[in-house]
C-alpha positions in Angstrom: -61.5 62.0 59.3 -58.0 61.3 60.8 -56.6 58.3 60.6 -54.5 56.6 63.2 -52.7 53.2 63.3 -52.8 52.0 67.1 -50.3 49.1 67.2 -51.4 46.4 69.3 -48.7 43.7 70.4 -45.9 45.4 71.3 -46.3 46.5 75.5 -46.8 44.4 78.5 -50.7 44.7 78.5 -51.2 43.8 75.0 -53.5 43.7 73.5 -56.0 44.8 76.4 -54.7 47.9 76.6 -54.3 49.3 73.5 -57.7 47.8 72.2 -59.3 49.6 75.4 -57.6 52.6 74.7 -58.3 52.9 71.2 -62.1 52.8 71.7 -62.3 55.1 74.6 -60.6 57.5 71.9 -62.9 56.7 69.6 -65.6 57.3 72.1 -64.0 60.9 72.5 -63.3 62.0 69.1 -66.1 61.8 66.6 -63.3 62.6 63.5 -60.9 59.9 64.2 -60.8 56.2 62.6 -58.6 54.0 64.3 -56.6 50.9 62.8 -55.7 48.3 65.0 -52.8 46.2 64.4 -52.1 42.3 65.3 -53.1 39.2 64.9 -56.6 39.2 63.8 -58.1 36.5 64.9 -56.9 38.0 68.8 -58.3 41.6 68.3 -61.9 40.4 67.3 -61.8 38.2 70.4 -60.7 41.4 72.4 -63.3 43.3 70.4 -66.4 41.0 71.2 -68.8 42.1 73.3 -67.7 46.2 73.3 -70.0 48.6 72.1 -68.0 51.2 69.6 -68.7 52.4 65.7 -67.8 50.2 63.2 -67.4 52.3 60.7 -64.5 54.1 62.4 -62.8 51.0 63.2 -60.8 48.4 61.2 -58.1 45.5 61.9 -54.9 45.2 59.7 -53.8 41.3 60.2 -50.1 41.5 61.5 -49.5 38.2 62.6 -45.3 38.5 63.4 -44.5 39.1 67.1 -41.2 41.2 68.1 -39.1 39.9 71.2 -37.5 42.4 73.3 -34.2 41.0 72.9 -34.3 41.4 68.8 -31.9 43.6 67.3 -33.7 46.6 65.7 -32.3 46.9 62.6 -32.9 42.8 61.7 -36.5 43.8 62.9 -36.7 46.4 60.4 -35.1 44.3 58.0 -37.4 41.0 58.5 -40.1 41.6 60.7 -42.6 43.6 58.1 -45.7 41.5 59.2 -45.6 42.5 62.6 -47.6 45.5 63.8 -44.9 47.7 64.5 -43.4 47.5 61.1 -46.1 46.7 59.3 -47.9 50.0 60.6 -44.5 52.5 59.9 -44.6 51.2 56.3 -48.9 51.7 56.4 -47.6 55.1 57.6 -45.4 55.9 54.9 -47.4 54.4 52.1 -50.7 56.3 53.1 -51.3 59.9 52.5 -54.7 59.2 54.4 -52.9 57.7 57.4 -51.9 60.4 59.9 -49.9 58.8 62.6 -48.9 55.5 64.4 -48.9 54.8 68.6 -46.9 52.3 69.9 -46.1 51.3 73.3 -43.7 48.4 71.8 -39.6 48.2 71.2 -38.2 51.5 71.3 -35.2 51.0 69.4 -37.0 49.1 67.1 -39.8 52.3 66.5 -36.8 54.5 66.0 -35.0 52.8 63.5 -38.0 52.1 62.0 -39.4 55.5 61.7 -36.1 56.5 60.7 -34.5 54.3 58.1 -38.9 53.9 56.9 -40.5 57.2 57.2 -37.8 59.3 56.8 -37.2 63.1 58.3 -39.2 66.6 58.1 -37.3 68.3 55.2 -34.0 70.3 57.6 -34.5 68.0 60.8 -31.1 66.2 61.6 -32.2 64.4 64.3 -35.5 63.5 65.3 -36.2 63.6 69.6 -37.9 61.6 71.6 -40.1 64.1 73.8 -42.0 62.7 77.2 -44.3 64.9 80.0 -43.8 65.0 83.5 -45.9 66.7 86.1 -44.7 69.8 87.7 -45.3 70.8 91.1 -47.5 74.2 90.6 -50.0 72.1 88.9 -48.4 72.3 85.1 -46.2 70.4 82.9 -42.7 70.2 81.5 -41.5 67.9 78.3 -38.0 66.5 77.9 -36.4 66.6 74.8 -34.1 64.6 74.0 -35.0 61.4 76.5 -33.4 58.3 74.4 -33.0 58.8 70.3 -29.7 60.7 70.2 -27.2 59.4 72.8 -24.4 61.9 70.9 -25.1 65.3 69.9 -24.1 68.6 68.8 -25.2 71.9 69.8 -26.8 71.9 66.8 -29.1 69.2 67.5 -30.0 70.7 70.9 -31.2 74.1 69.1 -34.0 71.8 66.9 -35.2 70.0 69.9 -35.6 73.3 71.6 -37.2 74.6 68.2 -39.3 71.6 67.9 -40.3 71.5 71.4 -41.6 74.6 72.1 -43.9 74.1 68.8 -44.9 71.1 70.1 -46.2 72.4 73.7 -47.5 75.2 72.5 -49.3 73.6 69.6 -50.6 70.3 71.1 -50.3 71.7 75.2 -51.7 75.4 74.5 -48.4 76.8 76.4 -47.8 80.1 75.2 -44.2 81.1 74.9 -43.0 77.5 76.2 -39.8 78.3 78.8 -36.9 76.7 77.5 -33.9 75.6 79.3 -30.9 73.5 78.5 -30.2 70.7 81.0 -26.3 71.5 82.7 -24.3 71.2 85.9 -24.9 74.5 86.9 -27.1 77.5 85.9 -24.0 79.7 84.9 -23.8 80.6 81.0 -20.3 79.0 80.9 -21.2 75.8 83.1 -21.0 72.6 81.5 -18.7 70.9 78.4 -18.1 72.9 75.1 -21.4 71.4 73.3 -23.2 72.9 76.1 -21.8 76.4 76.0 -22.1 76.8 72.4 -25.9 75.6 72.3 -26.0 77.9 75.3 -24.9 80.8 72.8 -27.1 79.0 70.1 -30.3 79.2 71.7 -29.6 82.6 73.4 -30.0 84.1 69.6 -33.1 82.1 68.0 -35.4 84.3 67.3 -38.7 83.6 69.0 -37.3 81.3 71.2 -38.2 82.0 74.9 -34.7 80.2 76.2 -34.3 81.6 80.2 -30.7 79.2 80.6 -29.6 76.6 81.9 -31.1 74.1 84.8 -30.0 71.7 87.5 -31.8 68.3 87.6 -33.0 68.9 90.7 -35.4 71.5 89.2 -37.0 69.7 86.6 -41.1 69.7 88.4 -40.0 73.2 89.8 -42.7 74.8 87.7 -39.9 76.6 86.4 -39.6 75.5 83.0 -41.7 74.4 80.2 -39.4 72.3 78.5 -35.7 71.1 79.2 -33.5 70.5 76.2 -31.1 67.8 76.5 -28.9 64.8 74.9 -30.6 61.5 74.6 -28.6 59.6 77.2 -29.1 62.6 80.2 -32.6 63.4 79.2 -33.2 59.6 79.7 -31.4 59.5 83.1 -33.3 62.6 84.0 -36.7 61.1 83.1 -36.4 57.8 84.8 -34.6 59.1 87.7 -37.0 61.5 88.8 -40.1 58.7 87.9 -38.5 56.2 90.1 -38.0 59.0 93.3 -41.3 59.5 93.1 -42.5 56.2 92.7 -39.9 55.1 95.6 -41.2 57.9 98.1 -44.7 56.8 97.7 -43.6 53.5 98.3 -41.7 54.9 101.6 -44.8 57.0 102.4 -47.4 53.9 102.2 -44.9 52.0 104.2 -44.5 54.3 107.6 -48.5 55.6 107.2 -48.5 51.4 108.1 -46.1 51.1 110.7 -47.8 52.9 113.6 -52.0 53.2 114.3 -52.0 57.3 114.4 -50.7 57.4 111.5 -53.1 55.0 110.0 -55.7 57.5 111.6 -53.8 60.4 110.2 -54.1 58.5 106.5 -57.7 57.9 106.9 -58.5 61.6 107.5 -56.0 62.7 104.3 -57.3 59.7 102.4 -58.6 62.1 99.4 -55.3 64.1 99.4 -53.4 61.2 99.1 -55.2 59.5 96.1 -55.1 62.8 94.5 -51.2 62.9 94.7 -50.8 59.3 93.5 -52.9 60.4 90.5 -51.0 63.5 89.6 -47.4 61.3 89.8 -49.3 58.6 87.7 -47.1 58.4 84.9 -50.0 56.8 82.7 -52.1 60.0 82.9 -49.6 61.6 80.6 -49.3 59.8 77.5 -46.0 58.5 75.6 -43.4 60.4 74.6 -43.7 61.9 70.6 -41.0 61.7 68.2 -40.5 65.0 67.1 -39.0 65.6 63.6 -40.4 62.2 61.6 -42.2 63.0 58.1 -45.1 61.3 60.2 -46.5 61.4 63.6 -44.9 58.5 65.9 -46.1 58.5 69.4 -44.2 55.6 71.6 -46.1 54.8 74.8 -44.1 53.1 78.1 -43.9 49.1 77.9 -45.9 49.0 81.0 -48.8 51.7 79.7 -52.4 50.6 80.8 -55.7 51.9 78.7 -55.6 55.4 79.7 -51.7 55.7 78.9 -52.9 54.5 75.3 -55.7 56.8 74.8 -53.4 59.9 76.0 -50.9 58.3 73.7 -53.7 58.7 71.0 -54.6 61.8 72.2 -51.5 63.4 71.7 -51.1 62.0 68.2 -54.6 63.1 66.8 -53.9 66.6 68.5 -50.6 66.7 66.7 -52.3 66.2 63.1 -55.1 68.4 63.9 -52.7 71.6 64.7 -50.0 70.1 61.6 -47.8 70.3 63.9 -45.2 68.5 61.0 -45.6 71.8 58.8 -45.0 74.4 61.4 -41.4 72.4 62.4 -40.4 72.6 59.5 -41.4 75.9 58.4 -39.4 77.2 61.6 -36.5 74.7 61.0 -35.9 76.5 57.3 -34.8 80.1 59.2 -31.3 77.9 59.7 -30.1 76.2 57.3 -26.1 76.3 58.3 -26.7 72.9 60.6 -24.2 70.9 60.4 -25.0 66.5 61.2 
């Protein structure tokens, strides 16, 4: 049985959300046991009335709430009854326990994963890694998008390393394409970090690195995975999220301005509710953070039940493939990083 901590009070659509999405994962998966944590007395209110197996389901009381404008570390520090904290330290103290989902603070999941749970023996860093859509139909993750604003070239060969296990462990994408995120596609484009992880992941063995890549041709199809700093991997992420979301606003709005194209809508009606789906951003799941001793998954603020069950999803296919071993087993080939 894998076991999986679901906290549920940290996003927008709490507890709703989470609650929903943990059952439909239960629903899906007849080896997973899910742990929701919150206030108690809310989750068995949420609960009443749902059909879904007892015996793989249990509520830790967590009572503290987190505000979003809380400094992480005095979260950390005080807040060990809330569900956040109180499932990283579940996490920790639990061989049994295989991973926690959380669609709550970020900074707060980060420090608390990392000054709580600790590193896979030879990570430096650990990397937040999202999925986007791409446009032939596939998928590319990010990594870094938001743990490591500052980092070496170093760093950027292990979230390479630990990316390309993780899609083609958890995504079945064999030989994952790897490029580094840069100015220009030249070998020499970009600052110095860039050039020497450029030279870095050029000789890792058994890495399938093709070079560098533009932002504009992040949902090319192109790549599998795009290796970059926290602070440009976040920019990258929410940039091209808001285009999209922006030109289906600006789509809606003209299909509305004039009658033909209202007819024009009516007779594309299926194509166009198949588009919004494929740039739904909840249909992908959070983004993992690759390199903790444990499996952290962090879902958006905003995600709805299916963002949650992905969420899930994702973390119960990490476990089942030990993921966790098979980093750091690849990690150990070099051992001359420098933090």
């Amino acid at each position: 049985m894998i076991k999986i901590l679901v906290d549920c009070f940290g996003g927008d659509k709490s507890p709703q959300a989470p609650v929903e999405g943990a059952l439909r994962a239960l629903k899906a998966n007849k080896d997973l046991y899910i742990l929701l944590l919150g206030d108690e007395a809310l989750l068995q209110k949420e609960l009443q009335g749902k059909a879904y197996d007892k015996s793989r389901l249990e509520i830790v009381h967590a009572p503290e709430v987190i505000g979003c404008d809380e400094k992480p570390t005095d979260v950390v520090r005080l807040k060990r009854n809330s569900s956040m904290m109180k499932g990283i330290i579940m996490l920790r103290d639990c061989d049994d326990i295989s991973a926690l989902v959380s669609t709550g603070s970020t900074g707060a999941l980060v420090t608390g994963a990392l000054v709580r749970l600790g590193r896979i023996p030879g990570v430096i860093r650990p990397a937040f890694c999202p999925i986007l859509p791409t446009m032939n139909g596939g998928i590319v993750g990010i990594c870094d998008s938001g743990a490591n604003v500052e980092v070496t070239s170093a760093h950027l060969r292990q979230f390479a390393i630990m990316a390309s296990l993780y899609m083609e462990n958890v995504y079945g994408v064999k030989s994952p394409r790897v490029a580094l995120l840069n100015v220009g596609k030249e070998a020499e484009k970009g600052d110095d970090i860039r050039r020497e992880a450029y030279g870095l992941l050029q000789e890792t063995e058994g890495l399938n690195f093709v070079g560098n890549m533009e932002s504009r041709d992040l949902l090319s199809g192109s790549y599998d995975i795009v290796v970059a700093d926290g602070f440009s991997g976040n920019v990258l992420v929410k940039t091209t999220e808001g285009t999209a979301l922006e030109l289906l606003k600006k789509l809606k709005k003209e299909i509305f301005s004039r009658a033909l194209y209202k007819l024009g809508a009516l007779l594309m009606k299926k194509m166009f509710a198949d588009m919004k789906e494929f740039m739904n951003y909840q249909n992908y799941g959070g983004s993992v953070l690759l390199g903790t001793s444990k499996v952290v998954v962090k879902g958006h603020g905003s995600s709805n039940a299916t963002a949650v069950e992905k969420c899930i999803e994702q973390a119960y296919k990490m476990e089942v493939s030990r993921l966790s071993g098979k980093i750091e087993a690849e990690i150990a080939k070099y051992e001359h990083y420098e933090d």
